[in-house]
C-alpha positions in Angstrom: 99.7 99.9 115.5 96.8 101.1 113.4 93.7 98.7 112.9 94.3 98.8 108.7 97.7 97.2 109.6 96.5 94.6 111.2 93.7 93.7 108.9 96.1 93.9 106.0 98.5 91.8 108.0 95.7 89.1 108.5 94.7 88.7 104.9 97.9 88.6 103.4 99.2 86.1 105.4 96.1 83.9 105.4 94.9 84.3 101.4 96.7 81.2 99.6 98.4 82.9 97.4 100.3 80.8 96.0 103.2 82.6 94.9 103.6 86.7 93.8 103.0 88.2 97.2 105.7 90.9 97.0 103.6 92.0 93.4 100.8 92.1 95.1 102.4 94.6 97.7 103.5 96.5 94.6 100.4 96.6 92.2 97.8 98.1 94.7 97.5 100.7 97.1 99.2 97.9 99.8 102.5 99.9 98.4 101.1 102.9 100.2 100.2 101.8 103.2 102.9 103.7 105.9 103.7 103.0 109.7 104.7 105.6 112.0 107.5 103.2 113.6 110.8 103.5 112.1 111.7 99.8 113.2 109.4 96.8 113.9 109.9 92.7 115.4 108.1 90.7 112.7 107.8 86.7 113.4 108.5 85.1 109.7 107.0 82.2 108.6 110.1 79.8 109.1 110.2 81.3 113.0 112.8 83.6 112.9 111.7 87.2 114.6 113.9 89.9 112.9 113.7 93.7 113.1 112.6 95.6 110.4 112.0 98.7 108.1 108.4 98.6 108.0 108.0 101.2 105.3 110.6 99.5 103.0 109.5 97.1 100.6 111.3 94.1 101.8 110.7 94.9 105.2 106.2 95.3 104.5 106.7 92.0 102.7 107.8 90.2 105.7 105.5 92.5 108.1 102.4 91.7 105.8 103.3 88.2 104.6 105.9 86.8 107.3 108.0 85.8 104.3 109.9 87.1 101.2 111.4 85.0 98.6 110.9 81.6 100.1 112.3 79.5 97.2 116.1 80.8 97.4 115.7 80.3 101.5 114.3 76.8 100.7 116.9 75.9 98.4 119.9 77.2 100.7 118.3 75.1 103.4 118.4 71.8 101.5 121.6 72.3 99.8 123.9 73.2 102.9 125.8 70.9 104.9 127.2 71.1 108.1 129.9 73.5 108.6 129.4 75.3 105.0 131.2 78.6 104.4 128.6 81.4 102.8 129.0 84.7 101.4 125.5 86.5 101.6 126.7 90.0 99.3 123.8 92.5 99.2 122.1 90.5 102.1 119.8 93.5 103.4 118.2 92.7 106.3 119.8 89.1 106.7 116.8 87.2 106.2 118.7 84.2 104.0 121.3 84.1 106.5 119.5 83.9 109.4 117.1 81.5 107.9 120.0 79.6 107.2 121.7 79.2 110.5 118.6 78.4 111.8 118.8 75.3 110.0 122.3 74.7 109.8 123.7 76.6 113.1 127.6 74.7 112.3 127.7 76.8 109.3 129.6 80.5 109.0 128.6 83.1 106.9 129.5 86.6 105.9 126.4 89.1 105.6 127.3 91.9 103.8 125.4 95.0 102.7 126.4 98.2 101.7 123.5 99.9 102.6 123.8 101.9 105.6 120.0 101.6 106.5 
């Protein structure tokens, strides 16, 4: 992994932001940056280590800030109860899911996403 990747890495996962990360990523020359990996296994802020598309937008998010739209994860997390049922449509990568069973494991849920990617 190149050098600017990880320095990028650093500061936007130290920089207390406190919310509008992903709009960062998209209103400066962050939205350029590329990797040469296809796939990569990023460690997100809630602990979870999923693989991702590094050079797709959700996927530099989570490489850059270990996280991507915290409040719907947190919200799932404190409304579910044990044994919930969950339909995750258009769940990409399965971040909410994931996050999601990590808390409440007695759950089941359906990740579906059309994308073939």
């Amino acid at each position: 992994m190149r050098l600017i990747h990880k320095i990028c890495r650093g500061l936007m996962r130290c920089y207390p932001f406190a919310r509008g990360r992903g709009f960062i990523l998209l209103r400066t020359p962050l939205r350029r940056l590329r990797f040469d990996e296809e796939t990569l296994v990023v460690r997100c802020k809630r602990g979870l280590s999923l693989r991702i598309l590094p050079n797709d937008y959700i996927g530099r998010c989570l490489y850059l800030t270990g996280q991507f739209v915290d409040e719907i994860q947190q919200l799932l997390v404190e409304i579910s109860l044990p044994d919930d049922r969950v339909l995750d449509i258009g769940a990409n990568i399965g971040l909410v899911s994931c996050t999601l069973l990590r808390v409440n494991p007695s759950c089941r849920i359906v990740a579906v996403e059309p994308q073939p990617r």
